[in-house]
SESEDO-363935 format. One line per field, with one value per residue (C-alpha): residue number from 1; x negated, y, z negated. Coordinates in steps of 0.001 Angstrom, whole numbers, plus 500000, padded with zeros to 6 digits. Layout:
N
nr = NUM	...;
c1 = X	...;
c2 = Y	...;
c3 = Z	...;
// end
This chain:
130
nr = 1	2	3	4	5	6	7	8	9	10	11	12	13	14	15	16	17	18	19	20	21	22	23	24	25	26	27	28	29	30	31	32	33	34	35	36	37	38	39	40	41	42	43	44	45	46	47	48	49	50	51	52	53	54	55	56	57	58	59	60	61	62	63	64	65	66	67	68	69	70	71	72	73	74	75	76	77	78	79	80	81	82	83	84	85	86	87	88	89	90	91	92	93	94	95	96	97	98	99	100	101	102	103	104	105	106	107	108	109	110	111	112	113	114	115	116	117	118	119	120	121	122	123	124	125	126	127	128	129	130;
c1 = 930766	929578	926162	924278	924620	927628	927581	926667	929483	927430	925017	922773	920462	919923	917189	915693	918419	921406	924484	927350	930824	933436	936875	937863	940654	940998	940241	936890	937394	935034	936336	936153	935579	932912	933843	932361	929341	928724	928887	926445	924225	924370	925114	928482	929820	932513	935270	934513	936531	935951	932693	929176	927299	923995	923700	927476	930098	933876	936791	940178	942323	944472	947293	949447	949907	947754	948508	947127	943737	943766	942179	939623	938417	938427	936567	933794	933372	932890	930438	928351	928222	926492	924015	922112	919405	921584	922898	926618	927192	931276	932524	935964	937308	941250	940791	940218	942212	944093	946106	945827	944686	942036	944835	946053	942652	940823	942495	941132	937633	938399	936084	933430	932914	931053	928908	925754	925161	928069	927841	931170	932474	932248	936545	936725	934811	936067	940273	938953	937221	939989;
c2 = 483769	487232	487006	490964	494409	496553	499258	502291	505004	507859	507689	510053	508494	505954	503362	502928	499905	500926	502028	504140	502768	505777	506376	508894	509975	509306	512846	512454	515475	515160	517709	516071	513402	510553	511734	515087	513521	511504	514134	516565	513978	510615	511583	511254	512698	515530	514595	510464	508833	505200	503056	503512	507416	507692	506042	505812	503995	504830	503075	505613	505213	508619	507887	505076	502308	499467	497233	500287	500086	496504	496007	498741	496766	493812	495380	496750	493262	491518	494444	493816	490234	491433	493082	491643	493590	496463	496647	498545	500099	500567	502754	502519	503345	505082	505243	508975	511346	508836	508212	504095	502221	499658	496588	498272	498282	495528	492357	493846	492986	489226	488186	490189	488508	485493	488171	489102	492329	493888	495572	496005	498345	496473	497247	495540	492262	491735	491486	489443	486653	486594;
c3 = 735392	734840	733603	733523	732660	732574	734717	732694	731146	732015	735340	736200	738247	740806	741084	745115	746119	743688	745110	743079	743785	743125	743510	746235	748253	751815	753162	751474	749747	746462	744277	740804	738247	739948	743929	742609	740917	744222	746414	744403	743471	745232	748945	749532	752474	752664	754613	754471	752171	752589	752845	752188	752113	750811	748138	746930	748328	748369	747668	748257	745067	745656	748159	746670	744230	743413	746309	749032	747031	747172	750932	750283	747058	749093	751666	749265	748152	751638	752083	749052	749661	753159	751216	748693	748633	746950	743961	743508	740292	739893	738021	736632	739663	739961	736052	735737	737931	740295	736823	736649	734015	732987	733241	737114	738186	737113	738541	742062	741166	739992	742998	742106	739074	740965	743100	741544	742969	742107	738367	736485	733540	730500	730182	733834	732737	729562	731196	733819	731699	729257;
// end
């Protein structure tokens, strides 16, 4: 059961080993809402759309429905589970701009729940442990 911290509404900053999870678009092109903030601040890479850059990590929610973004999510969680020594702050990822909602989204992360490392919006945790 999840069992710490939500991940932040508003971050700023990033501690040594924490890693900010952000919806992009598979072109990698960062041009607004979290992408943006993870390109100017957090090291995400122009032109990658998908995986880890500096310290963010991508997850394309742009380019169809919820059942596209399904394997990336997946993906980010096999990859997190690889690396415990990082913590992965998500934000509420394909919530903003991509135009899908808390209830679309959130289901995606139901295995995440069990992985310590991975750090959920509070919105995310509270429909999956309904």
């Amino acid at each position: 059961m999840y069992n710490r911290a939500y991940t932040p509404e508003r971050i700023s900053e990033l501690g040594e080993n924490e890693i900010f999870v952000f919806g992009s678009n598979l072109s990698g092109s960062h041009g607004g809402g979290a992408a943006w903030l993870a390109y100017k601040r957090f090291g995400a890479i122009w032109g990658q759309g998908v995986g880890l850059q500096g310290q963010s990590y991508g997850i394309p929610t742009m380019h169809g429905g919820v059942d596209v973004i399904r394997p990336y999510v997946d993906e980010f969680i096999a990859f997190a589970k690889q690396h415990p020594e990082l913590t992965f702050l998500v934000t509420k990822i394909g919530c903003g701009i991509a135009g899908f909602s808390v209830n679309e989204i959130a289901p995606l992360f139901g295995e995440a729940i069990d992985v310590e490392n991975i750090i959920l919006p509070q919105e995310f945790v509270e429909l999956l442990t309904r």
